[in-house]
C-alpha positions in Angstrom: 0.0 0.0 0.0 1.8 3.5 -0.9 1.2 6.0 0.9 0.0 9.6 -0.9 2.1 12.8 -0.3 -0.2 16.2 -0.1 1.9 17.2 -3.1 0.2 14.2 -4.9 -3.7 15.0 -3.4 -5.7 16.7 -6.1 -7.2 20.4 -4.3 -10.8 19.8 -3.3 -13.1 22.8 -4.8 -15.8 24.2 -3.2 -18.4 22.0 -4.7 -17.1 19.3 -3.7 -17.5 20.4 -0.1 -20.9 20.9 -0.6 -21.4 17.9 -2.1 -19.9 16.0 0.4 -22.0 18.4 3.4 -25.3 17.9 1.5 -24.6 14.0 1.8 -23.5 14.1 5.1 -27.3 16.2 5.9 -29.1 13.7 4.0 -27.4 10.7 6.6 -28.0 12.3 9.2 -32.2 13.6 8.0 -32.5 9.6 7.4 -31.2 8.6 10.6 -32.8 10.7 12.8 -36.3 9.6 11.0 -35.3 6.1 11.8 -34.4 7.4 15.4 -37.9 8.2 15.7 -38.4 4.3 15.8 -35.5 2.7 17.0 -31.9 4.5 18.4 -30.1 1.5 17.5 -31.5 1.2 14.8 -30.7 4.5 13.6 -27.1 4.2 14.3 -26.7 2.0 12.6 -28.2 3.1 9.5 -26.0 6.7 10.0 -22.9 4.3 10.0 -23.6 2.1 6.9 -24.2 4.8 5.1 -21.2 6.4 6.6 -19.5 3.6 4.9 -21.1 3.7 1.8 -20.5 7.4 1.0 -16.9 6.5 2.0 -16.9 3.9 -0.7 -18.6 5.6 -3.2 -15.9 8.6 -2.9 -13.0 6.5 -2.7 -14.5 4.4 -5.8 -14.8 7.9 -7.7 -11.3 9.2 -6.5 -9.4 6.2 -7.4 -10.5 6.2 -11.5 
């Protein structure tokens, strides 16, 4: 596994901070109406999809 040096890290814009804070918002909006159910529930929902925005930006960055 090498390691990336910040000279090699493309700069993120500002839509792409967006991006990423809208997604985080949606999470978050989805696991507080399954809080309204169950808490456990709701965590884990927040943290699988946690995990799948994780993958699907290091699945974009990688190509």
């Amino acid at each position: 596994m090498s390691m990336k040096r910040s000279d090699d890290l493309r700069p993120v814009g500002l839509t792409s901070i967006l991006d990423l804070i809208g997604s985080l918002l949606v999470i978050t909006a989805i696991a507080l109406a399954v809080a309204m159910y169950t808490l456990p529930g709701a965590l884990a929902t927040g943290g699988v999809l946690l995990l799948v925005l994780s993958w699907l930006i290091d699945r974009r960055t990688r190509t």
